[in-house]
C-alpha positions as CSV (number, residue, x, y, z in Angstrom):
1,X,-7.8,-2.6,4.5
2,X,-10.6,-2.9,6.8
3,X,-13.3,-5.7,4.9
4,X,-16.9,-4.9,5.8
5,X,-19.0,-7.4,4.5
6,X,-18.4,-10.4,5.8
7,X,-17.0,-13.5,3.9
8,X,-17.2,-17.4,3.6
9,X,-14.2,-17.2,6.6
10,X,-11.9,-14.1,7.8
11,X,-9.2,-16.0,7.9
12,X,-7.4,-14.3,5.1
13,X,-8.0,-10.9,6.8
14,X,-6.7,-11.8,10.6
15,X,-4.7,-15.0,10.0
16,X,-1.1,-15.5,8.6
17,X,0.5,-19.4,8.4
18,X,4.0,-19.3,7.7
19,X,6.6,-21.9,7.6
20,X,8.1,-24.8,5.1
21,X,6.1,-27.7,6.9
22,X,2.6,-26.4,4.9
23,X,5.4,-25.7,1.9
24,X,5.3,-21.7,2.6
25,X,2.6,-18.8,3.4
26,X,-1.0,-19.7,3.7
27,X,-4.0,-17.8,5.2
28,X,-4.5,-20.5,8.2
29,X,-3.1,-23.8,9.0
30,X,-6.3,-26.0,7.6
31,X,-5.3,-24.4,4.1
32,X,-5.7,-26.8,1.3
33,X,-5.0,-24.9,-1.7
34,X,-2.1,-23.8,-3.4
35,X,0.6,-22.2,-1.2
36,X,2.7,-18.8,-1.5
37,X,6.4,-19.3,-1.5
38,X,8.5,-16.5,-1.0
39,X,8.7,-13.2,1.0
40,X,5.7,-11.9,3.4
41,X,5.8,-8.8,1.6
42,X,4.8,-10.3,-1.8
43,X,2.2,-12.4,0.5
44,X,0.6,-9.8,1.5
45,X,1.0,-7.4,-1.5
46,X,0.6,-9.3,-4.4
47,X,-1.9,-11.3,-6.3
48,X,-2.3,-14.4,-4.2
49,X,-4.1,-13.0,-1.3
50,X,-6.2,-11.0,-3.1
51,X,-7.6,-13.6,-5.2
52,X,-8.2,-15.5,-2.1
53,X,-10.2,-13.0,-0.5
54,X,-12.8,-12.1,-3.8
55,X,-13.5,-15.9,-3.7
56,X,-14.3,-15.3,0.3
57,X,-16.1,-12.5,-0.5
58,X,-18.2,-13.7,-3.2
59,X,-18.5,-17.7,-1.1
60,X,-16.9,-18.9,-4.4
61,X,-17.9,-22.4,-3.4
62,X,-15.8,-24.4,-6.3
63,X,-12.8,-22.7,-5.1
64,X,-14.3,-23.0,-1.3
65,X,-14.6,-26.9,-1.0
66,X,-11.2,-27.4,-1.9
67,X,-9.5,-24.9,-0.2
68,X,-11.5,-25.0,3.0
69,X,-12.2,-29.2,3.0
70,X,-10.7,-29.5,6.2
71,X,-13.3,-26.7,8.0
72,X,-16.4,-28.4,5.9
73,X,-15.4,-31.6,7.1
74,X,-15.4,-30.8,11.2
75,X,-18.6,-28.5,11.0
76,X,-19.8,-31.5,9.3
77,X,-19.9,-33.5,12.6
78,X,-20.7,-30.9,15.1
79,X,-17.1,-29.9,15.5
80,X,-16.7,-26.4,16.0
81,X,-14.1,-25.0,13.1
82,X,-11.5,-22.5,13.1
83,X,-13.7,-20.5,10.4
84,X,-16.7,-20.6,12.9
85,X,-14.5,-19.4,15.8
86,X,-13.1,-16.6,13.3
87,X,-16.8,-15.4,13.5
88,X,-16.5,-15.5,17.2
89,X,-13.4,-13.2,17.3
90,X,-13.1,-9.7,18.9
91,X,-11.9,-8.2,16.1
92,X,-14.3,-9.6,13.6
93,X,-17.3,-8.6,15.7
94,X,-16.4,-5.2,16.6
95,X,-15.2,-4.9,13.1
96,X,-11.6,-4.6,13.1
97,X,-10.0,-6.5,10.5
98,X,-7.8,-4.4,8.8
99,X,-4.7,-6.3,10.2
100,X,-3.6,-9.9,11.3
101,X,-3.6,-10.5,14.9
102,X,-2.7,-14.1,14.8
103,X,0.5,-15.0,13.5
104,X,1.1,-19.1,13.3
105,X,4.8,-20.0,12.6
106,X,6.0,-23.9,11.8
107,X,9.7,-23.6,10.0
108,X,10.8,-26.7,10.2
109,X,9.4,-30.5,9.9
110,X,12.3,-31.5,12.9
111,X,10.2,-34.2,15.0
112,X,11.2,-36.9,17.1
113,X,8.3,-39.3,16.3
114,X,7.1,-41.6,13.2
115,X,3.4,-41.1,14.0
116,X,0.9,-43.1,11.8
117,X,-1.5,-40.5,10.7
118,X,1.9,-37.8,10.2
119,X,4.0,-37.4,6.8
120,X,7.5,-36.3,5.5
121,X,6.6,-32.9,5.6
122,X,5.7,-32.6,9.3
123,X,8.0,-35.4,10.3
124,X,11.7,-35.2,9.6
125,X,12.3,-39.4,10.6
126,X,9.5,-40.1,8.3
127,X,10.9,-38.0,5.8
128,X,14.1,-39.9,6.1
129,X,12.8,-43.4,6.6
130,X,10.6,-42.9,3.1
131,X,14.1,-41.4,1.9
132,X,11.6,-38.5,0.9
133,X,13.9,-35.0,0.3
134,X,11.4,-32.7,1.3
135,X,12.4,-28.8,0.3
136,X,12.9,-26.7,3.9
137,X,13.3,-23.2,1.6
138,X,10.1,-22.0,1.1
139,X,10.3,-19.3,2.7
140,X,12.8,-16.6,3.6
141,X,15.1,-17.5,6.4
142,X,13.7,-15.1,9.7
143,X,11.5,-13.2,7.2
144,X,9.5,-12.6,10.5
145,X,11.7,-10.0,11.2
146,X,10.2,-7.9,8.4
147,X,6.4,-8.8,9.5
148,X,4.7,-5.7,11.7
149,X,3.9,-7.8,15.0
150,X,2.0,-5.5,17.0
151,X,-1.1,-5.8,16.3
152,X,-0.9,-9.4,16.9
153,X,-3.1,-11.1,19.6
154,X,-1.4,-14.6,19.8
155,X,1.6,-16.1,18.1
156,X,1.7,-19.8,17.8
157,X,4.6,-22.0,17.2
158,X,3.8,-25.4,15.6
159,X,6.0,-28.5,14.7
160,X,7.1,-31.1,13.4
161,X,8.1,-31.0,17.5
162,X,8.8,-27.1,17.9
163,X,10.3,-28.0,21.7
164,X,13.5,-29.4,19.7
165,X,13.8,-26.5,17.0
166,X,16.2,-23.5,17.1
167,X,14.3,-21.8,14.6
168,X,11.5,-21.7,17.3
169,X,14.2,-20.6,19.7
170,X,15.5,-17.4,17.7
171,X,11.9,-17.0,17.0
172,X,10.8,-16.8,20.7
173,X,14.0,-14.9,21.8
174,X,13.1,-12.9,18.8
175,X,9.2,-11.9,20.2
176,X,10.3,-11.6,23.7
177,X,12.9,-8.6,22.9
178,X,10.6,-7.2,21.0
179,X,8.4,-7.2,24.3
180,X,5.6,-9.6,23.0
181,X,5.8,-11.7,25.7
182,X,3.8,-9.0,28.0
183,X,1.7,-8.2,25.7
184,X,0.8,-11.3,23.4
185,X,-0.9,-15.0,23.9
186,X,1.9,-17.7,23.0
187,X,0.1,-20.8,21.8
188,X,2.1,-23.8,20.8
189,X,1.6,-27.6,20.3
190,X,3.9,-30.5,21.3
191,X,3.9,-34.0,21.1
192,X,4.7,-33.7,25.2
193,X,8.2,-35.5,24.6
194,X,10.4,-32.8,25.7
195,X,10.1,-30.5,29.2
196,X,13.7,-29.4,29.0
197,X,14.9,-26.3,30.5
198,X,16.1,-24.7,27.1
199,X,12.5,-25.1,26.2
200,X,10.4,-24.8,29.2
201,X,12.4,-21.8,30.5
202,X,11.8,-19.8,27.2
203,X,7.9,-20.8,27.4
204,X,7.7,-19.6,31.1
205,X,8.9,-15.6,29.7
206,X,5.1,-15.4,28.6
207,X,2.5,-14.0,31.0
208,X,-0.3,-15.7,28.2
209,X,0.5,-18.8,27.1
210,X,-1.5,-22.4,26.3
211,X,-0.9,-25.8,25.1
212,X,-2.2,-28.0,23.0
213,X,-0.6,-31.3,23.3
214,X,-0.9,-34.6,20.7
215,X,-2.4,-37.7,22.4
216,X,-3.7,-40.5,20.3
217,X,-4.3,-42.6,23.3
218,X,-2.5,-43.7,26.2
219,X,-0.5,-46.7,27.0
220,X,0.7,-49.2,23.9
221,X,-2.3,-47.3,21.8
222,X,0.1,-44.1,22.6
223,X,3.4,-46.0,22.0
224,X,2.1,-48.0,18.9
225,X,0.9,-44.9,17.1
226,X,3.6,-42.8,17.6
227,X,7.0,-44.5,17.1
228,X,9.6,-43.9,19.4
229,X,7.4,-42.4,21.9
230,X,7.8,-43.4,25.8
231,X,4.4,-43.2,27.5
232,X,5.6,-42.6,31.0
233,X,8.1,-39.9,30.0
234,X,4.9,-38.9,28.6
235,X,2.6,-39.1,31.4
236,X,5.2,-37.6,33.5
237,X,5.9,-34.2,31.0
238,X,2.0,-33.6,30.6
239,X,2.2,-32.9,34.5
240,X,4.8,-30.6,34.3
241,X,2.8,-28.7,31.1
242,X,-0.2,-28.4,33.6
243,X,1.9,-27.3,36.5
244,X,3.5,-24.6,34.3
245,X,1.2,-23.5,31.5
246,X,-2.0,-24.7,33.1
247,X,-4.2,-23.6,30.5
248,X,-3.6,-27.3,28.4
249,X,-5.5,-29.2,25.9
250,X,-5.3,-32.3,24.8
251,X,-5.4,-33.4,21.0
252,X,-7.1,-36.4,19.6
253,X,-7.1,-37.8,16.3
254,X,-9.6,-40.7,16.2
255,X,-7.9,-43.3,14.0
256,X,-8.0,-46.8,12.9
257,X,-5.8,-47.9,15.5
258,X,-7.2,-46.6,18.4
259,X,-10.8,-46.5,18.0
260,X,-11.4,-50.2,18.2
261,X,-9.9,-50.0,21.7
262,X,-11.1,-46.6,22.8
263,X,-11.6,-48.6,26.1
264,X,-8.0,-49.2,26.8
265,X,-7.5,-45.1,27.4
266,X,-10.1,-43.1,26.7
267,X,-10.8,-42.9,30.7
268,X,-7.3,-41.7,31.2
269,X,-8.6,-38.6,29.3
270,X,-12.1,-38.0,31.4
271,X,-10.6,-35.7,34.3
272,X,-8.8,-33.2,32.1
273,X,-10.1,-29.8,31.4
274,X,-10.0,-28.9,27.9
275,X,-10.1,-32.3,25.7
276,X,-11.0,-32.2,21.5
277,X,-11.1,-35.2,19.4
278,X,-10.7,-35.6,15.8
279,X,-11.2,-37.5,12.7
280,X,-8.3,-38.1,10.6
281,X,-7.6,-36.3,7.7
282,X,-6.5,-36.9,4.0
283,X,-6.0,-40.9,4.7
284,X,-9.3,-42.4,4.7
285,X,-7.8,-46.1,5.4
286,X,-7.3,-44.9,8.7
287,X,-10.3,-43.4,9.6
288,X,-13.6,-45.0,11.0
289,X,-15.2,-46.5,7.4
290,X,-13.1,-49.2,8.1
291,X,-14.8,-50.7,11.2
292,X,-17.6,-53.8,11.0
293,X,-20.7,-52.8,12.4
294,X,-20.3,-55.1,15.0
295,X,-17.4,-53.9,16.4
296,X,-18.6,-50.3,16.1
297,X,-22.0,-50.8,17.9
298,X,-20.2,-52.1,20.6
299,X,-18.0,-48.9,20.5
300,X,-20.7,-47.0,20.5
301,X,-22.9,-48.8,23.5
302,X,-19.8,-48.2,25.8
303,X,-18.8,-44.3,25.1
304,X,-22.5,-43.7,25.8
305,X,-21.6,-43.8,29.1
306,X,-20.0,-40.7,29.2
307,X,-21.6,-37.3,29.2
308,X,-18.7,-35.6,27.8
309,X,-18.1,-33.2,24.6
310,X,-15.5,-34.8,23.2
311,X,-17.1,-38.2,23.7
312,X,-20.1,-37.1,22.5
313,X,-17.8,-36.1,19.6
314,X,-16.5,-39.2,18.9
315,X,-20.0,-40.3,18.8
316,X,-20.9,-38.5,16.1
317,X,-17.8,-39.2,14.2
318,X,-18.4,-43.2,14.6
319,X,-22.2,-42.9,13.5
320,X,-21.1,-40.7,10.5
321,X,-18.8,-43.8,9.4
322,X,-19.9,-46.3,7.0
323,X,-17.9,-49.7,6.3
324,X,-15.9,-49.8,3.6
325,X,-14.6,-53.0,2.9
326,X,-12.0,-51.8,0.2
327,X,-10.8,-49.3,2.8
328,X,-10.3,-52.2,5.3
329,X,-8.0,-54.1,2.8
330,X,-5.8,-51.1,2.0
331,X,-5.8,-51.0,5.9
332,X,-4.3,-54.2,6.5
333,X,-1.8,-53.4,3.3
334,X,-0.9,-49.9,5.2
335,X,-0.1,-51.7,8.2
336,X,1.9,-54.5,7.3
337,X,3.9,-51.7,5.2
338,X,4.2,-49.6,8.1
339,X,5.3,-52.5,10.4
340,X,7.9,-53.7,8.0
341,X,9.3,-50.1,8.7
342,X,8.6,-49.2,12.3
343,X,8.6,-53.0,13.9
344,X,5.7,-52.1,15.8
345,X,2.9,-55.1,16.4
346,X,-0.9,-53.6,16.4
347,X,-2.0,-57.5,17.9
348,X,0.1,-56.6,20.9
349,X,-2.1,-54.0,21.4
350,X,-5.3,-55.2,21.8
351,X,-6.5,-58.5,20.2
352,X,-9.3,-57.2,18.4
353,X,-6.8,-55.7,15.7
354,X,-6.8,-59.4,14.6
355,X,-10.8,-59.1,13.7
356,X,-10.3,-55.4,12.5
357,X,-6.8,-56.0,10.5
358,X,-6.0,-59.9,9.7
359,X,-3.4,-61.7,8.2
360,X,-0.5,-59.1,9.3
């Protein structure tokens, strides 16, 4: 049913998450509330959408900041949201919202990497190194196949790493016989570790396609925040994603452990088209509260240099932050627990982890 006026976010109108990594159906990835588990029929027809969208229709605001946290916190410093693009949309401006047009599907939490700022549900190692069981049934296996498609605008395939996943293999074999891959925009992320041709040739069936690949840095920044990563095989499948997909953006999360030597790669990042940076999420030990002002000023002083968005960004983000010294001392706990694990060493990386993080 077509809404008219408009809500907090449309979302919930033109969006559909689906998958076991966000533990089952959800209006958008961002979601923070409680999830649906079970059949996309009873998503869509029974009482757990609809109470979503009364609360977006009546900007419920108790119910908003919860569910919603993730979009406050990016409009927050400048960053352009996925509910403020959902204002942007086609559909929402000419007014047709009666049905979803973009369908994002995650099955699986299947990843090659340990990454610092990741968890046991989107990371199947971490999962097993935390000996965490983490349920993979919330949803119907290929319930897809009983979801209307075609009136979708872009279908995006997210991970743990969706490049090593059958279940995103049936799924994209799935869209292309069904002729989506003419008429669709394919959109998936990838943490750039796997340019096979079981993968790469199913991505090249898609006349519409973009990337959005996961980059925390380059170099040992790269290598120590994501465990088991390579950053040459790296380097070397980011040019094969801009040779074949060309329309490619790169993710970063700003972070504890790569802020305080943004120096070491951020240059590496200043030629590339479409770059967005980030600040962490749901860990606030890793995030910029726990830098000195000294160190931060003289963050600050050298990204100034740059007249870039994504710098100016990061910018914002750092001037936001405000020391905590209670979130630095977790820090140091969080890393000597996570080195005891992974046997990574953040002094190798750059000295000043010895000022920012001491006594590992």
């Amino acid at each position: 049913m077509k809404q008219k006026a408009s809500p907090y976010c449309w979302a919930p109108w033109i969006s559909f998450q689906h998958g076991n990594v966000l533990q089952g159906n959800t209006p958008c990835c961002e979601w923070q509330g409680d999830r649906h588990s079970g059949s996309i029929e009873d998503y869509f027809n029974g009482k757990y959408l609809k109470k979503i969208k009364k609360a977006m229709i009546n900007k419920d605001m108790d119910f908003i900041k919860t569910t919603c946290a993730e979009c406050i916190e990016n409009e927050e410093v400048g960053i352009k949201s996925r509910r403020l693009r959902y204002f942007d949309d086609p559909h929402v401006r000419e007014n047709k919202t009666e049905s979803v047009v973009y369908f994002d599907y995650r099955p699986s939490n299947l990843c090659n990497l340990k990454c610092s700022m990741c968890n046991p549900e989107a990371s199947s190692l971490i999962a097993k190194e935390l000996k965490d069981f983490v349920k993979q049934d919330y949803i119907l296996p290929k319930d897809y196949k009983n979801f209307d498609m075609a009136s979708m605008r872009q279908i995006t395939v997210i991970g743990g790493e969706p490049s090593i996943q059958k279940e995103v293999y049936d799924f994209l074999d799935y869209c292309c016989d069904l002729g989506l891959n003419d008429t669709c925009h394919l959109h998936f992320t990838t943490n750039a570790t796997n340019c096979n041709r079981q993968w790469m040739s199913r991505v090249e069936k898609w006349k519409s396609k973009s990337v959005e690949i996961s980059l925390d840095g380059a170099g040992k920044t790269f290598e120590y925040i994501r465990t088991n990563s390579d950053w040459k095989t790296i380097e070397k499948n980011c040019k094969i994603y801009e040779e074949v997909v060309v329309d490619v953006a790169y993710h970063i999360t700003a972070l504890a452990y790569n802020i305080p030597n943004v120096e070491d790669w951020i240059e590496w990042f200043l030629d590339k088209k479409e770059v967005a940076i980030y600040p962490v999420h749901g860990l606030p030990y890793l995030g910029m509260d726990i830098i000195p002002d000294d160190v931060k000023n003289k963050k600050l002083e050298y990204l100034k240099k740059f007249d870039k968005p994504f710098v100016n960004t990061l910018i914002e983000i750092i001037e936001q932050s405000t020391y905590n010294p209670k979130l630095a001392e977790k820090l140091v706990y969080k890393t000597r627990e996570q080195q005891d694990l992974r046997k990574g060493d953040i002094y190798s990386v750059n000295e000043i982890y010895k000022y920012i993080i001491p006594g590992i």
